[in-house]
CHARMM internal coordinates of N, CA and C (Angstrom, degrees):
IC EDIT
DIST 1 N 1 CA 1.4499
DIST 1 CA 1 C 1.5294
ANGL 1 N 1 CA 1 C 109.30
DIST 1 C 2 N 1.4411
ANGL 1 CA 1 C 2 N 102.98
DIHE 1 N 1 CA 1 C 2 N 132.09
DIST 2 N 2 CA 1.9528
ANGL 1 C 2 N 2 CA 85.52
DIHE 1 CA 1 C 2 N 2 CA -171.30
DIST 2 CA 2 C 1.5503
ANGL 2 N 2 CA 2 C 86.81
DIHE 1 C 2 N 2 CA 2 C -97.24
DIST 2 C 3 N 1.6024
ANGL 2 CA 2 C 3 N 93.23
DIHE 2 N 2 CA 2 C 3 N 172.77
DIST 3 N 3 CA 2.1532
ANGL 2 C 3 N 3 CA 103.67
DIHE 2 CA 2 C 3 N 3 CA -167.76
DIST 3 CA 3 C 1.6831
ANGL 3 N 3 CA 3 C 74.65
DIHE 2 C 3 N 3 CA 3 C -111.24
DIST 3 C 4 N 1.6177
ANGL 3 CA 3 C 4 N 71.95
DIHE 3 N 3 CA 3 C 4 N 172.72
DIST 4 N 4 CA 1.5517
ANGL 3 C 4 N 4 CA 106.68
DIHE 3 CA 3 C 4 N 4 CA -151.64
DIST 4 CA 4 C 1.7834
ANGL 4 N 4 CA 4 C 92.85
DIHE 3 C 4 N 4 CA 4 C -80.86
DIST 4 C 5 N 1.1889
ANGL 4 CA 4 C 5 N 113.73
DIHE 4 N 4 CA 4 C 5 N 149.94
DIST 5 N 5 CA 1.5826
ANGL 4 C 5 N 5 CA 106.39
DIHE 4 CA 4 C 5 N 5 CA 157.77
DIST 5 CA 5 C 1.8600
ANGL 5 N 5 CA 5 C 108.99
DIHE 4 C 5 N 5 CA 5 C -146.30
DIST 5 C 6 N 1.3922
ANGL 5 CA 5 C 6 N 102.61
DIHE 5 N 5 CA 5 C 6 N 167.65
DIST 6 N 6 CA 1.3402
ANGL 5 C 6 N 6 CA 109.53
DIHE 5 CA 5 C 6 N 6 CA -173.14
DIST 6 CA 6 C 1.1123
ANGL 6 N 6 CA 6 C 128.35
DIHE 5 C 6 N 6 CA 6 C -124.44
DIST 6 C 7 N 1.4477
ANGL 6 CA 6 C 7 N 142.64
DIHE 6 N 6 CA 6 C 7 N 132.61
DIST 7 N 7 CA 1.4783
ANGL 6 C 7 N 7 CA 146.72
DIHE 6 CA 6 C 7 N 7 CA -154.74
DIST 7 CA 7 C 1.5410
ANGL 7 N 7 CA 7 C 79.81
DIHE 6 C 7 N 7 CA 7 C -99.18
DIST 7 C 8 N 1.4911
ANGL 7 CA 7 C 8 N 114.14
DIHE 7 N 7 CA 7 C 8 N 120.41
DIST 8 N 8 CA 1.3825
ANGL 7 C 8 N 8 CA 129.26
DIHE 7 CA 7 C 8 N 8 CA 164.91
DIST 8 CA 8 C 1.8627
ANGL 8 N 8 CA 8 C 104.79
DIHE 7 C 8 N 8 CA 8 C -102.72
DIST 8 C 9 N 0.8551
ANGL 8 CA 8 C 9 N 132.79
DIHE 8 N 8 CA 8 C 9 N 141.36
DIST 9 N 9 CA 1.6080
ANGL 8 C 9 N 9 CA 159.28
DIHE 8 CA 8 C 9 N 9 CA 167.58
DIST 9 CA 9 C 1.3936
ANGL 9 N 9 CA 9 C 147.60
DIHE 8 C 9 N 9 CA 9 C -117.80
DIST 9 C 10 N 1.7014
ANGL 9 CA 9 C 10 N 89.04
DIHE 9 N 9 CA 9 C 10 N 79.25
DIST 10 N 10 CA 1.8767
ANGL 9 C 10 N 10 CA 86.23
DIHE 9 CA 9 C 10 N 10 CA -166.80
DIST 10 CA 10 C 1.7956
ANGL 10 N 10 CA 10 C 101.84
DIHE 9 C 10 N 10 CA 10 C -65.26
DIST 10 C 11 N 1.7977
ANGL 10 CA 10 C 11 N 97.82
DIHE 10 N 10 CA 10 C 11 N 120.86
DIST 11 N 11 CA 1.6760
ANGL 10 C 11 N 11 CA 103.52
DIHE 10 CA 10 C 11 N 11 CA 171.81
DIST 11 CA 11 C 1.5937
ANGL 11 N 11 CA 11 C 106.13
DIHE 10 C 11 N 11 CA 11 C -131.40
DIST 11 C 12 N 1.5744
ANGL 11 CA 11 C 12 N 123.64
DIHE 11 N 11 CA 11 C 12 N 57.47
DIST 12 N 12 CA 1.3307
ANGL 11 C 12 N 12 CA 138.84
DIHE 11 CA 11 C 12 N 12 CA -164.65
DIST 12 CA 12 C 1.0012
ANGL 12 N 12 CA 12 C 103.05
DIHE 11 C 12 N 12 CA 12 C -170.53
DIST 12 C 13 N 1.3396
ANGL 12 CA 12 C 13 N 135.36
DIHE 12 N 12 CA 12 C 13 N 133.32
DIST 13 N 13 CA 1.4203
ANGL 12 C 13 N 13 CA 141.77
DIHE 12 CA 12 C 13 N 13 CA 168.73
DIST 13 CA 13 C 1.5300
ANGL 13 N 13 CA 13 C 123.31
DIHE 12 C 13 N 13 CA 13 C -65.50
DIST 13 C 14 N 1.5205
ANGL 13 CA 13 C 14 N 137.40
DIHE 13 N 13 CA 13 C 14 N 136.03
DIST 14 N 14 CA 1.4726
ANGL 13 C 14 N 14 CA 119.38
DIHE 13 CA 13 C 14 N 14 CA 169.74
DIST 14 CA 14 C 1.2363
ANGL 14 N 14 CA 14 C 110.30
DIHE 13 C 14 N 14 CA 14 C -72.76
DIST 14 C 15 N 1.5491
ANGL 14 CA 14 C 15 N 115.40
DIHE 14 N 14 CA 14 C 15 N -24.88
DIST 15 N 15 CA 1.9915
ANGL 14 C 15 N 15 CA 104.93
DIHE 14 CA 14 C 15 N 15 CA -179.07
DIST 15 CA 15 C 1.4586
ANGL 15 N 15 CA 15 C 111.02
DIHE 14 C 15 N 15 CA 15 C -19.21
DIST 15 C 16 N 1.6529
ANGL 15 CA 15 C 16 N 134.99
DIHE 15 N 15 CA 15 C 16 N 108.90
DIST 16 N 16 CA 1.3981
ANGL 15 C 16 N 16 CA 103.86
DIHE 15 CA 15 C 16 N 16 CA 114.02
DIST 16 CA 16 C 1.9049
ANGL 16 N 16 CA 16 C 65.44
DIHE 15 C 16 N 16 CA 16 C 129.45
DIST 16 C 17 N 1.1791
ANGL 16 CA 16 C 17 N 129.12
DIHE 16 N 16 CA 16 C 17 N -18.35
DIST 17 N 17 CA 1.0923
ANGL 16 C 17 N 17 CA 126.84
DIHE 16 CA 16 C 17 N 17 CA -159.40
DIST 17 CA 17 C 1.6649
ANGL 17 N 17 CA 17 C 115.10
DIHE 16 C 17 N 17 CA 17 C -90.86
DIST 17 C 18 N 1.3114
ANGL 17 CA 17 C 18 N 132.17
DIHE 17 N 17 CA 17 C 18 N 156.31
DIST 18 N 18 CA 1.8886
ANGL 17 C 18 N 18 CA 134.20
DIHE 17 CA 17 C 18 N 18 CA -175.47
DIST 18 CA 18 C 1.5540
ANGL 18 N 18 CA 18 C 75.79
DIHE 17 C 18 N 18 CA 18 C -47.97
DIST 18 C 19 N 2.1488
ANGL 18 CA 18 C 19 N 93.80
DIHE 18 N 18 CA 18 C 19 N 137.72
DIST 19 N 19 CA 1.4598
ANGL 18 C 19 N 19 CA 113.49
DIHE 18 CA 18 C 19 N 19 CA 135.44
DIST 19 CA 19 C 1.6331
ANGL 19 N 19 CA 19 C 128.22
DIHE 18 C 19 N 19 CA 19 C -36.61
DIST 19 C 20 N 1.3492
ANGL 19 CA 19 C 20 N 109.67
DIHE 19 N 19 CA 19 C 20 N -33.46
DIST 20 N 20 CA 1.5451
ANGL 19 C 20 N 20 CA 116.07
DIHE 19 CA 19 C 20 N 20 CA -179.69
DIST 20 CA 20 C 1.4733
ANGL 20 N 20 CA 20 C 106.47
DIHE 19 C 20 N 20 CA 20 C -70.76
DIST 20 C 21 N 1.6372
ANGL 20 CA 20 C 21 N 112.85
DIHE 20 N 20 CA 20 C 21 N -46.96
DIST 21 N 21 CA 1.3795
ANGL 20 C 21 N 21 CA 97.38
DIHE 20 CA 20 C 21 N 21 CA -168.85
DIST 21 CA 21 C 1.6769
ANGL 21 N 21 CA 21 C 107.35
DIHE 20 C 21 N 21 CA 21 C -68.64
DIST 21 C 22 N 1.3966
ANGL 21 CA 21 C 22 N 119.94
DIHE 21 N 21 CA 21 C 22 N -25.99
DIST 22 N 22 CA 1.4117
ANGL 21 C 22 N 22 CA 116.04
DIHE 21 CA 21 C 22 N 22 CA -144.63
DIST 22 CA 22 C 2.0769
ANGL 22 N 22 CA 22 C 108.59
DIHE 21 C 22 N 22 CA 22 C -85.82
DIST 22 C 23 N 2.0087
ANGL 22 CA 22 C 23 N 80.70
DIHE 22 N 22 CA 22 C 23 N -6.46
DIST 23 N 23 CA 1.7992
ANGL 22 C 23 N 23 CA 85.69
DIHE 22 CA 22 C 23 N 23 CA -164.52
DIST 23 CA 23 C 1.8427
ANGL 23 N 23 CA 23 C 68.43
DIHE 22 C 23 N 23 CA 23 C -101.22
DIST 23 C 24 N 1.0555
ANGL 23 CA 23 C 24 N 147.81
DIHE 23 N 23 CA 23 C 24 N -80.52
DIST 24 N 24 CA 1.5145
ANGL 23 C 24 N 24 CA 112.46
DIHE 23 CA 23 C 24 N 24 CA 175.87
DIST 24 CA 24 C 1.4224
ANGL 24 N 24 CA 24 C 151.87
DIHE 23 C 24 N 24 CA 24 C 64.12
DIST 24 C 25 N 1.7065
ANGL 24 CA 24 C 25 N 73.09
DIHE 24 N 24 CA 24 C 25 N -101.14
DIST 25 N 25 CA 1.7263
ANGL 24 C 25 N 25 CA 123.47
DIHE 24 CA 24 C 25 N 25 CA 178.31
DIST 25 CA 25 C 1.1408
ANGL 25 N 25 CA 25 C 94.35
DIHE 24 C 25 N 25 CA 25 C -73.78
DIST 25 C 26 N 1.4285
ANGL 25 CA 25 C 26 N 126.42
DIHE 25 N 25 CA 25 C 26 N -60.16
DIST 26 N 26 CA 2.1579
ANGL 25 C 26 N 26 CA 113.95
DIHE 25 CA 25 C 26 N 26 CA 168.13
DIST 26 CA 26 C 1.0570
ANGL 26 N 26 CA 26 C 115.31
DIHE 25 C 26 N 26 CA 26 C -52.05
DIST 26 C 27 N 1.0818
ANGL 26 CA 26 C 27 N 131.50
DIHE 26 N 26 CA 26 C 27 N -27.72
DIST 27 N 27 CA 1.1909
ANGL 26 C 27 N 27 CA 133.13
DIHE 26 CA 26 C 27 N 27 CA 179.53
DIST 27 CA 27 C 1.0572
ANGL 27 N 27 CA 27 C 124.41
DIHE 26 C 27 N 27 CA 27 C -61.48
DIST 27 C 28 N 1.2484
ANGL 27 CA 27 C 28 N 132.78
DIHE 27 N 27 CA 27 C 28 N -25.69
DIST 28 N 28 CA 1.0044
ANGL 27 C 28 N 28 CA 156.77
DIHE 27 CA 27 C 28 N 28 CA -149.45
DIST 28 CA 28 C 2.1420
ANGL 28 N 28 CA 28 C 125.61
DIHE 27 C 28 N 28 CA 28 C -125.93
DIST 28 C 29 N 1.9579
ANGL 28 CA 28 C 29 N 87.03
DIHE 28 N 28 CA 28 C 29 N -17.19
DIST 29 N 29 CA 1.1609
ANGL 28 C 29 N 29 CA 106.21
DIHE 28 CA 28 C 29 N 29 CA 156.30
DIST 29 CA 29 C 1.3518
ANGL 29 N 29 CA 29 C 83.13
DIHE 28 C 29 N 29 CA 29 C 87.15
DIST 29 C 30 N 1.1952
ANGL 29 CA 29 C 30 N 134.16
DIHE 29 N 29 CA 29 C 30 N 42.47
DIST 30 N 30 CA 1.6380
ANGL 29 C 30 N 30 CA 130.75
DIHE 29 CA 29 C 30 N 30 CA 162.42
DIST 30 CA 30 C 1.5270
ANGL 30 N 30 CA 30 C 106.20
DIHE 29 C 30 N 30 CA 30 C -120.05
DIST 30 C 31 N 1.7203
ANGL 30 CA 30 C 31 N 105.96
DIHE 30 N 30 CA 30 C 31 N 109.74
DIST 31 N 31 CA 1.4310
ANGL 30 C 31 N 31 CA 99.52
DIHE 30 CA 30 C 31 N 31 CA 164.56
DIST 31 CA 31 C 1.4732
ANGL 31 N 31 CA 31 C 112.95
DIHE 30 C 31 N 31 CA 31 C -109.78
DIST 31 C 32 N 1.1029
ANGL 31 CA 31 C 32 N 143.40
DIHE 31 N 31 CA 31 C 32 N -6.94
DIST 32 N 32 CA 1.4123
ANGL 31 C 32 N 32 CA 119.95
DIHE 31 CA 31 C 32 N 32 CA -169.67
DIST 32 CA 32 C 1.8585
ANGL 32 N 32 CA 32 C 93.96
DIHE 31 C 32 N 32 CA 32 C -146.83
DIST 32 C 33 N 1.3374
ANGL 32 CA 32 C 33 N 135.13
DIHE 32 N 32 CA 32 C 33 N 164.33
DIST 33 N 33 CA 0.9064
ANGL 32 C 33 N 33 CA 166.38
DIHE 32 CA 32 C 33 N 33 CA 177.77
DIST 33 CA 33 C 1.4586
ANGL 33 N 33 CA 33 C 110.04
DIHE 32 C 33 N 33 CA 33 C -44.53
DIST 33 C 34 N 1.3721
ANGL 33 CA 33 C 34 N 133.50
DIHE 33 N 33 CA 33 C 34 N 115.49
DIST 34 N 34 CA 1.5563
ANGL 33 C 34 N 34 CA 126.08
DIHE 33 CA 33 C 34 N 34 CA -174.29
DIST 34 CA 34 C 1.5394
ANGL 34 N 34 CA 34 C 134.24
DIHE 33 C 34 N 34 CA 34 C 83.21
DIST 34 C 35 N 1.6971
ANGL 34 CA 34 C 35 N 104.09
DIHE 34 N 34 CA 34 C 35 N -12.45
DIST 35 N 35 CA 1.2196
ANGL 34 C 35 N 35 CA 130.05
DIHE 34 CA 34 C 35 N 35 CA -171.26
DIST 35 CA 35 C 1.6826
ANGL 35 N 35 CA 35 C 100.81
DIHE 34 C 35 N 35 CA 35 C -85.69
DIST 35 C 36 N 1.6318
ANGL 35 CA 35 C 36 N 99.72
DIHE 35 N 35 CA 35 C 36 N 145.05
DIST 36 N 36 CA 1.4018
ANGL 35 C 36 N 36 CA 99.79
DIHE 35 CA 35 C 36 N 36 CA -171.74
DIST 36 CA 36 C 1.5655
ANGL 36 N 36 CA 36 C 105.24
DIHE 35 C 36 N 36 CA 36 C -134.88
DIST 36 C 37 N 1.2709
ANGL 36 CA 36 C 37 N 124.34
DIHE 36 N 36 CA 36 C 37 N 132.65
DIST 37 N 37 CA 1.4826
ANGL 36 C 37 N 37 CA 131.35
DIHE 36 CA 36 C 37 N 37 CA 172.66
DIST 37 CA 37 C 1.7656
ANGL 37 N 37 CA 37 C 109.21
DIHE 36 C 37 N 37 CA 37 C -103.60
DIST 37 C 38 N 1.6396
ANGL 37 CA 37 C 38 N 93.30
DIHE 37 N 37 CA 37 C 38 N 144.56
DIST 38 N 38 CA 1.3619
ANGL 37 C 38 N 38 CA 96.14
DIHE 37 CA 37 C 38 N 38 CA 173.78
DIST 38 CA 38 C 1.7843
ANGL 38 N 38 CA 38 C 116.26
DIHE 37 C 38 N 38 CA 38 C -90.33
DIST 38 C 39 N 1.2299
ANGL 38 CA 38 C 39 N 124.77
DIHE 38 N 38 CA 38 C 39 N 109.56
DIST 39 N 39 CA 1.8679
ANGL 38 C 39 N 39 CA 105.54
DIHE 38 CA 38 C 39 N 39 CA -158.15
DIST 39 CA 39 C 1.7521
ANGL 39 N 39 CA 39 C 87.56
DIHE 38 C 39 N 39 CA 39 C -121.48
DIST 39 C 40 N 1.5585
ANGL 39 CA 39 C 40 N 99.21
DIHE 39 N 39 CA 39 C 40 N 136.57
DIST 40 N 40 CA 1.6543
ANGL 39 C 40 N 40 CA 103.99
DIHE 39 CA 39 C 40 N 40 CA 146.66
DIST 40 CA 40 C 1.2977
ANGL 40 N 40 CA 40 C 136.54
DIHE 39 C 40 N 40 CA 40 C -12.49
DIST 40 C 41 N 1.2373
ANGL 40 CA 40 C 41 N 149.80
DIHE 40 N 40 CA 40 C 41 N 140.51
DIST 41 N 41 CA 1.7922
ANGL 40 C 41 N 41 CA 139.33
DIHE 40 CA 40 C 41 N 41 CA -166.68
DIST 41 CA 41 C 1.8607
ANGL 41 N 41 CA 41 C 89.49
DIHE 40 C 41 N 41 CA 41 C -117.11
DIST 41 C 42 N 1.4012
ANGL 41 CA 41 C 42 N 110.53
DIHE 41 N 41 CA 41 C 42 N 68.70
DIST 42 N 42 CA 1.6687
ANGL 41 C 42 N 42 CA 95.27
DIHE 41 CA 41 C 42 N 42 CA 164.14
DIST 42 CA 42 C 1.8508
ANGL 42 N 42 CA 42 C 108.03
DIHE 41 C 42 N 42 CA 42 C -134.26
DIST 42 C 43 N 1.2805
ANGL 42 CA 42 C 43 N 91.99
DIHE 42 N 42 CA 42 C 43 N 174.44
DIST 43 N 43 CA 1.7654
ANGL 42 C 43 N 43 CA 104.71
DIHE 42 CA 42 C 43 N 43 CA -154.61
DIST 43 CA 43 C 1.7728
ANGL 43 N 43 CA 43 C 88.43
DIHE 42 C 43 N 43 CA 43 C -37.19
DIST 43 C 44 N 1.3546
ANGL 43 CA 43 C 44 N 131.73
DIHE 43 N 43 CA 43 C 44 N -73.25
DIST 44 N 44 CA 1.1633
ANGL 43 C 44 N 44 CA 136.35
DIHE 43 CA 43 C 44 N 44 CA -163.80
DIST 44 CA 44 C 1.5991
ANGL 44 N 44 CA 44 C 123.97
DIHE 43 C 44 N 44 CA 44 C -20.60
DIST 44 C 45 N 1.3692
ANGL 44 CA 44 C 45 N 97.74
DIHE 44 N 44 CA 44 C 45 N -60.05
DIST 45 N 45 CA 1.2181
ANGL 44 C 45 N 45 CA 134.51
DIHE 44 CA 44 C 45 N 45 CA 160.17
DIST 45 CA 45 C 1.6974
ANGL 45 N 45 CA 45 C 123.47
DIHE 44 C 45 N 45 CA 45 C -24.69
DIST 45 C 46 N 2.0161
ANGL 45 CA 45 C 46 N 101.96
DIHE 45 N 45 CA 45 C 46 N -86.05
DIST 46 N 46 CA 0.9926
ANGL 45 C 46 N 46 CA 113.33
DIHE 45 CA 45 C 46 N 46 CA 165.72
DIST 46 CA 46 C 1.7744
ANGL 46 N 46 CA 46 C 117.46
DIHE 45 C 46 N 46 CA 46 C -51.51
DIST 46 C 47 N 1.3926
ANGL 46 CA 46 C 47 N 132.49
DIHE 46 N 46 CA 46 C 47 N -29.59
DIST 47 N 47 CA 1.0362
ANGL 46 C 47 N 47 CA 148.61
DIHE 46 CA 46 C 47 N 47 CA -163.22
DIST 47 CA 47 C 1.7077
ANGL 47 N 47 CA 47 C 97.45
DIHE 46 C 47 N 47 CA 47 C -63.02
DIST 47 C 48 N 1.5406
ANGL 47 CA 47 C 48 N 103.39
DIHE 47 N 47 CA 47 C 48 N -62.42
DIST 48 N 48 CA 1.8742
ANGL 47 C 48 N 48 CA 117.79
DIHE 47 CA 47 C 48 N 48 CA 178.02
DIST 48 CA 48 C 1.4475
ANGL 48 N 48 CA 48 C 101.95
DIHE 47 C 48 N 48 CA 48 C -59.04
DIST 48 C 49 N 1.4338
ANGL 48 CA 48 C 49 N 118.29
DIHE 48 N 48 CA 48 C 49 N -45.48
DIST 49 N 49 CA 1.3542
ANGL 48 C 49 N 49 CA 110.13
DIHE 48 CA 48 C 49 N 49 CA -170.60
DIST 49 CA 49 C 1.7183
ANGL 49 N 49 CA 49 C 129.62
DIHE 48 C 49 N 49 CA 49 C -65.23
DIST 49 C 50 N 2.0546
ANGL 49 CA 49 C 50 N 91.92
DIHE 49 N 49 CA 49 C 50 N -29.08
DIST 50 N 50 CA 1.5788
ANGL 49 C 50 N 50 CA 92.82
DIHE 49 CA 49 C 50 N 50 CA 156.37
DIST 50 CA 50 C 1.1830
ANGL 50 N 50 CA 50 C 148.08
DIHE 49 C 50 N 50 CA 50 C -101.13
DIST 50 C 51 N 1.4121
ANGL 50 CA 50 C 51 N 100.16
DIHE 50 N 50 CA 50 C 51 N 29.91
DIST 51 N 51 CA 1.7038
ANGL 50 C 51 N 51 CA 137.14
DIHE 50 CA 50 C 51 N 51 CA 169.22
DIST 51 CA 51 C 1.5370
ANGL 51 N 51 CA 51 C 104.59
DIHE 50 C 51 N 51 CA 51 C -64.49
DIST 51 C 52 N 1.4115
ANGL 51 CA 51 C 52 N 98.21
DIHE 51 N 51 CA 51 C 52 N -70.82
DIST 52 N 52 CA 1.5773
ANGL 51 C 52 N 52 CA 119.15
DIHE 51 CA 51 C 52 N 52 CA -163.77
DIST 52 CA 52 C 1.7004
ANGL 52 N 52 CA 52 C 114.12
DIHE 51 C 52 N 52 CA 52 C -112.04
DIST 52 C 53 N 1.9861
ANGL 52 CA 52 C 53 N 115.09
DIHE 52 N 52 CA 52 C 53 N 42.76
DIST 53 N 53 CA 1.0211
ANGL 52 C 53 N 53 CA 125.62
DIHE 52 CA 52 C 53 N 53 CA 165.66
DIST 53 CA 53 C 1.6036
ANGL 53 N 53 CA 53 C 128.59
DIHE 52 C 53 N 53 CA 53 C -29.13
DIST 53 C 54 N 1.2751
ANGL 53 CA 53 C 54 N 101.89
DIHE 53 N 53 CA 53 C 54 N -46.23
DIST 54 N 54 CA 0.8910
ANGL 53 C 54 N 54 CA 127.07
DIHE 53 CA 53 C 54 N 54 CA -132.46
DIST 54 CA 54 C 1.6267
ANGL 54 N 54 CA 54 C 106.75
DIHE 53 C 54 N 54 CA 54 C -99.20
DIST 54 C 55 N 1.5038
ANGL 54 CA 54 C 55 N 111.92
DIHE 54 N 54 CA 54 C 55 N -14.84
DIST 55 N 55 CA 1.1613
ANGL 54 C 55 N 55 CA 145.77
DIHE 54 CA 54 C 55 N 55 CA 169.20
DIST 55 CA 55 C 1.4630
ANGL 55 N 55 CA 55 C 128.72
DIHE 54 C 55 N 55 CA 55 C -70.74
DIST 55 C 56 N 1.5492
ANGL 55 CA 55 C 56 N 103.67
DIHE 55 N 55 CA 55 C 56 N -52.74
DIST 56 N 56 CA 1.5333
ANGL 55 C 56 N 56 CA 127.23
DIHE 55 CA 55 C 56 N 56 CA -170.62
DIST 56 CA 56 C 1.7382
ANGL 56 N 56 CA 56 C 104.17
DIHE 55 C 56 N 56 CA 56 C -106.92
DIST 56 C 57 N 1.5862
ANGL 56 CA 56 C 57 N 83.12
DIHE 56 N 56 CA 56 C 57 N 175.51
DIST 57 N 57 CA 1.7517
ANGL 56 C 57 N 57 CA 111.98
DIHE 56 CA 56 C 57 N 57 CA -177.17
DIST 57 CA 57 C 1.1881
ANGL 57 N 57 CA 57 C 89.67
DIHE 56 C 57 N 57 CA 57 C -122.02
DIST 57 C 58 N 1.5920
ANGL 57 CA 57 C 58 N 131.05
DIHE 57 N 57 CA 57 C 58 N 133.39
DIST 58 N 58 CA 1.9577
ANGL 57 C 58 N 58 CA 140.53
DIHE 57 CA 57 C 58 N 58 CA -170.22
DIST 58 CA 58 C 1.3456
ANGL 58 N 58 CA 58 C 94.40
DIHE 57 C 58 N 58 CA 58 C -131.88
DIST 58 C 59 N 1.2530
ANGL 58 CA 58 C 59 N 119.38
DIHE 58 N 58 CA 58 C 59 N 95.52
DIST 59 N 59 CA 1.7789
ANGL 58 C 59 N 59 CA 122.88
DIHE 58 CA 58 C 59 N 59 CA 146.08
DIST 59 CA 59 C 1.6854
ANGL 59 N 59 CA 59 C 114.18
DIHE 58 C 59 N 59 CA 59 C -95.11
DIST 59 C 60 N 1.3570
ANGL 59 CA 59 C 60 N 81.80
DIHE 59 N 59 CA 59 C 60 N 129.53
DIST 60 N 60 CA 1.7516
ANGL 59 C 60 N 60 CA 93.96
DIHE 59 CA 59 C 60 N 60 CA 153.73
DIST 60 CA 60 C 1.4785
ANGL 60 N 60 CA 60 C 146.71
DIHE 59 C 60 N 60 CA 60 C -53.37
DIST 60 C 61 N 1.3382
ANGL 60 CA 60 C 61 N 136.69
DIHE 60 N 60 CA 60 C 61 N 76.11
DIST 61 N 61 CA 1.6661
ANGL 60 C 61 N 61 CA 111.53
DIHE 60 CA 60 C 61 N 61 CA 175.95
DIST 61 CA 61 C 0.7122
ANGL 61 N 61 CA 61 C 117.67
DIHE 60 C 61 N 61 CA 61 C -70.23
DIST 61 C 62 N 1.4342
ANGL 61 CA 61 C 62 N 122.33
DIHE 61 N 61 CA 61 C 62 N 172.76
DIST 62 N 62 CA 1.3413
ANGL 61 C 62 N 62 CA 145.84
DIHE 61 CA 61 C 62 N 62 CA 155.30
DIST 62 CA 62 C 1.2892
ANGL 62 N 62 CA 62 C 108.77
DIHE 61 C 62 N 62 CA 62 C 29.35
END
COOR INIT
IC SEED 1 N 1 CA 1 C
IC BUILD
């Protein structure tokens, strides 16, 4: 069974934003603006991702 993964999308700038959110966003393997990673769908994951909602674009794969 393949696991689920998710096209994350930094479409928000870190300018100006908490140290927490912006180390995050590295965290997460987002360095620059528009750029999109394909990441695993597990608690950890979703956990960072609903930190910095507010930041990104969250599609589902597979």
């Amino acid at each position: 069974m393949a696991e689920k993964t998710l096209k994350v999308t930094l479409v928000r700038s870190t300018i100006g934003r908490i140290k927490s959110h912006r180390d995050t966003v590295r965290g997460l393997g987002l360095r620059r603006m528009h750029q999109t990673v394909e990441l695993q769908d597990t608690p950890e994951i979703r956990g960072m991702i609903k930190k910095i909602a507010y930041l990104l674009n969250v599609e589902e794969v597979g």
